[in-house]
N, C-alpha and C positions, 0 to 999 in steps of 0.2 A: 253781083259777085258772090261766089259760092265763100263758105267759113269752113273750113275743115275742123272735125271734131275728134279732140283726141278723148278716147274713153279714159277712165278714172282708173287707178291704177288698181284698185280691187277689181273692175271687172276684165282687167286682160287676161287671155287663157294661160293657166299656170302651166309651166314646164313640169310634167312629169317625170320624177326620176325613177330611172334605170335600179331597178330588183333583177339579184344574181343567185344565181346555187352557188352559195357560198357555204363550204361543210368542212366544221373543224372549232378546235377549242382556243381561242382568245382569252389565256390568262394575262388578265389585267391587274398590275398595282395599281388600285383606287386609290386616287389620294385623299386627303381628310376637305370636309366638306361639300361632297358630293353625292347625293345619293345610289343608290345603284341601282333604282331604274332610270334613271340617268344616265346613269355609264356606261347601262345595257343600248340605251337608244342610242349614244355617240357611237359607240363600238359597230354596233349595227346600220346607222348610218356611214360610215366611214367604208365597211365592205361593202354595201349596198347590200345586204342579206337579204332575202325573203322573209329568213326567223329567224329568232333569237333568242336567249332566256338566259337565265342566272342559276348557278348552285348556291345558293347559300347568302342570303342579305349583309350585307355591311353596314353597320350604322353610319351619318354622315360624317360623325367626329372620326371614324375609325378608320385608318389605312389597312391595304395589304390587299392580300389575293384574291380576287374575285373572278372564278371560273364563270366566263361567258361561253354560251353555246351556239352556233352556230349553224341553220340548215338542217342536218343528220345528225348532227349531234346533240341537238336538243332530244332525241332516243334515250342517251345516255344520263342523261342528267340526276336519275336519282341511284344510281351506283357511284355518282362522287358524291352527291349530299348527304351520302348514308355514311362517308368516309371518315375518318377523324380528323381534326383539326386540332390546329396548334396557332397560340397567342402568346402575345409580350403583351405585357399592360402595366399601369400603374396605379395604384391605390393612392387618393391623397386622401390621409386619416383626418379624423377631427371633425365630418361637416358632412350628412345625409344628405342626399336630395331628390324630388320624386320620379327624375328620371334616371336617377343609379348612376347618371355620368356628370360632368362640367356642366350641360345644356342647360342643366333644371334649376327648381327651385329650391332653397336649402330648405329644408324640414326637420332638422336635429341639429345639433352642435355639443361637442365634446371639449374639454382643454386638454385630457388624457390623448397619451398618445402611447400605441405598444413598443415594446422591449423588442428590439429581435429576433432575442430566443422565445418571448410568445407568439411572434409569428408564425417561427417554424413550430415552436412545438402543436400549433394547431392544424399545419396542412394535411394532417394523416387524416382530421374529421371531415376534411373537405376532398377529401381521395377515395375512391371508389366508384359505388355506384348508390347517392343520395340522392335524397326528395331534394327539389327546387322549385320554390315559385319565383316563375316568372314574372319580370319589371311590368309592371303596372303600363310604362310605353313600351310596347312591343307590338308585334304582329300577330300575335295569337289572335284568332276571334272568339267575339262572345255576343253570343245570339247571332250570328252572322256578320258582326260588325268586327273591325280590328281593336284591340284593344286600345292603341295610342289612339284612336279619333277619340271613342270616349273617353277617354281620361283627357282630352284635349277642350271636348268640351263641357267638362267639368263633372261629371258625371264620378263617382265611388266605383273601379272596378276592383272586383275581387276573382283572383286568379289563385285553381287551387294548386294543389303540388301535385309535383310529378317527379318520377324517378330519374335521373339522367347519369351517364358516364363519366367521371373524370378518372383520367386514365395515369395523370399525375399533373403537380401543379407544385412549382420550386420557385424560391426568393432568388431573384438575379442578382438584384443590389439593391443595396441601402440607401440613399443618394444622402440625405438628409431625414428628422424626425416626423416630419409630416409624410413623407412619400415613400413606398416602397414600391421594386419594380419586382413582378413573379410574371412566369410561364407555365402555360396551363397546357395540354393536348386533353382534349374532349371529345366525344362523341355526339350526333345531332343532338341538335334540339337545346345543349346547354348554353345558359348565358351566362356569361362574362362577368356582364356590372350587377348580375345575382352575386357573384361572387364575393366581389367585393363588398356587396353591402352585407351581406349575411356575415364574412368574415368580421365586417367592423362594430356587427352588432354582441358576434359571440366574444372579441377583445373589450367590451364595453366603453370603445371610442369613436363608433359610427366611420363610416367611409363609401368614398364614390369613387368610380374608374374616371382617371383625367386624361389617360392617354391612350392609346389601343392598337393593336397591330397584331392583323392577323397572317401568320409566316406561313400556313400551308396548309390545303383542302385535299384529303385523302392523299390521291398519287402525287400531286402537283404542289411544287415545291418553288421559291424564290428563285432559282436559277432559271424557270421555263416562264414567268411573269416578262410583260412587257410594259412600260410604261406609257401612260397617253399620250405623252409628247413625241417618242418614238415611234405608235401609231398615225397620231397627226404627221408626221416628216415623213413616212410611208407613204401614204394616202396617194394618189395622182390625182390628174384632175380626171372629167366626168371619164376619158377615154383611154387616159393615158393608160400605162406598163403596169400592172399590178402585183410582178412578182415579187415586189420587196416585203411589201403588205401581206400578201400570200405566206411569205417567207414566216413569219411572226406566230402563224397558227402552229398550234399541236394539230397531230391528227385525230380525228372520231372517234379511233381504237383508245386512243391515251383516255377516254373517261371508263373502260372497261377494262384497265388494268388490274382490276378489285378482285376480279371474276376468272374461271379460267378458261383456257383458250382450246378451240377446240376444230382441228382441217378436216373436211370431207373432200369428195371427190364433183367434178361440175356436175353430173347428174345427181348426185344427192343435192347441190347446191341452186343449182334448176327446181326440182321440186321443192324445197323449202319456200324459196322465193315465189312460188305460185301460195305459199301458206298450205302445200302439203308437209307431214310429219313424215320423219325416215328414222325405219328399223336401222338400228347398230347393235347386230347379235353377234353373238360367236366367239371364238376364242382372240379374236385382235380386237375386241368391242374395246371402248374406254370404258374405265371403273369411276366414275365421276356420277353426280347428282346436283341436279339446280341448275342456277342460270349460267348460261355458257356462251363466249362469243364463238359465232362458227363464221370460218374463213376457207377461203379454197383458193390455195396457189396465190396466198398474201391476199387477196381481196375478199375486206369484211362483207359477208352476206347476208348473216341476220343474228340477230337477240333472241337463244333459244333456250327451253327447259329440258332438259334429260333428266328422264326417270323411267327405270327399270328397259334399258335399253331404247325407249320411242325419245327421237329428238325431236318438241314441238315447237314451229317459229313462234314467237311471241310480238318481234319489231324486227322488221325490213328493212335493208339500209338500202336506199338508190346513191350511190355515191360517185357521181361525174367527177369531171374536174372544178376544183375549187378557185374560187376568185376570180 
């Protein structure tokens, strides 16, 4: 009498899932304790994308917008990360620590606590365009490594300064002595719980970021954010209807609303898309210089430079239908 044998459940053959041209921008509200390559891989499994990528990291404590890219859109990705930002945060005075937020270890302590009016009277120093060194956890690398590993594994990093944006940064409220809440709008590359520590250092009461939320990445704003739970109730299953889910993206163009826009005609948008340049001379030329999204009869055709009349493709959109 024969024994039938059933294989181990590691070696039955895995279902392959189903990868889509999925092209378009999934603004996500992140919520607090998630990371966002994390967020990136849900978002992008849920569409079945091919690709995906992120403008701009969120730390895990920190909520708010995180522009997922999508397909084609990952093209666009550094004309929103180049875009300004804007955060709500909190300072809770009194108590350093070596990762600048709640997560760390305390490293100082103060009983001083500031005035008010020395808060505001010092946000003019912290306005403009100042050195910042960078949190000790961060992402920056050094020697090829990111910062937060070594500083994780115990290693002394020193991270030196650099100039960054703030374009303005206001006290929201008071709530109580230990906490104040400010809004910041920045330029890349600036961090936040620098902020705050350097603020709590030049008040002489030490302080870390306990709260964080970041309200909006260049063009893209809280009203175009979708949340994960409204993604998830989206979703179908492997086959089902996909337009509600479809529904939720921005399109391609929305990460090059930075930039200005710029229609030719299908034969100029023919050659482009071979990665030929086209002459625009004469007296109807456009007056424009630099990066330019060019379109023909609404559909985006490429990521190009114009200078001195020659438009050169730079990035190619193949843009099908989405989802």
């Amino acid at each position: 009498m024969s024994e039938e044998r059933i294989a181990p459940a590691d070696a039955r053959p895995k279902i392959k899932r189903v990868k889509r041209d999925v092209n378009g921008w999934c603004i996500l509200d992140k919520p607090v304790g998630m990371t966002s390559t994390h967020a990136v891989s849900v978002v992008k499994r849920l569409y079945q994308a091919k690709r995906a990528g992120h403008a701009g990291t969120l730390d895990p404590l920190a909520s708010g917008l995180l522009p997922i890219a999508l397909g084609e859109a990952t093209k666009t990705v550094p004309f929103v990360m180049d875009g300004r930002k804007t955060y709500r945060f909190t300072v809770r005075w009194g108590e350093e620590r070596d990762t600048d937020d709640s997560e760390g270890r305390a490293t100082a302590n103060s009983d001083a606590r500031p005035t008010p009016d020395a808060i505001r009277a010092l946000l003019a120093r912290f306005t403009g365009t100042i050195e910042q060194v960078p949190p000790r956890y961060s992402a920056i690398k050094v020697d090829g490594e990111r910062a937060y590993d070594l500083a994780r594994s115990g290693e002394i990093v020193e991270l030196a300064a650099r100039p960054v944006d703030i374009h303005r940064l206001d006290v929201v409220e008071t709530p109580d002595a230990d906490h104040t809440v400010l809004a910041a709008e920045c330029g890349k590359g600036t961090y936040v719980r620098a902020i705050a520590r350097d603020m709590g250092r030049a008040l002489g009461c030490f302080g870390h970021v306990s709260a964080l939320r970041r309200t909006s990445v260049g063009q893209f704003q809280e009203a175009d954010s979708a949340q994960l739970a409204d993604l998830q109730a989206a979703a179908p299953a492997e086959d089902g209807d996909r337009t509600a889910l479809t529904a939720l993206l921005q399109p391609v163009d929305a990460g090059l609303r930075s930039i200005p826009s710029l229609g030719v005609s299908r034969a100029d948008a023919a050659r482009l898309a071979r990665g030929q340049a086209v002459l625009l001379r004469g007296r109807d030329a456009p007056i424009m210089q630099g990066f330019v999204a060019v379109s023909t009869h609404g559909d985006l055709i490429a990521l190009a430079e114009f200078e001195q009349g020659e438009l050169r493709p730079r990035r190619i959109f193949n843009l099908g239908t989405s989802g």
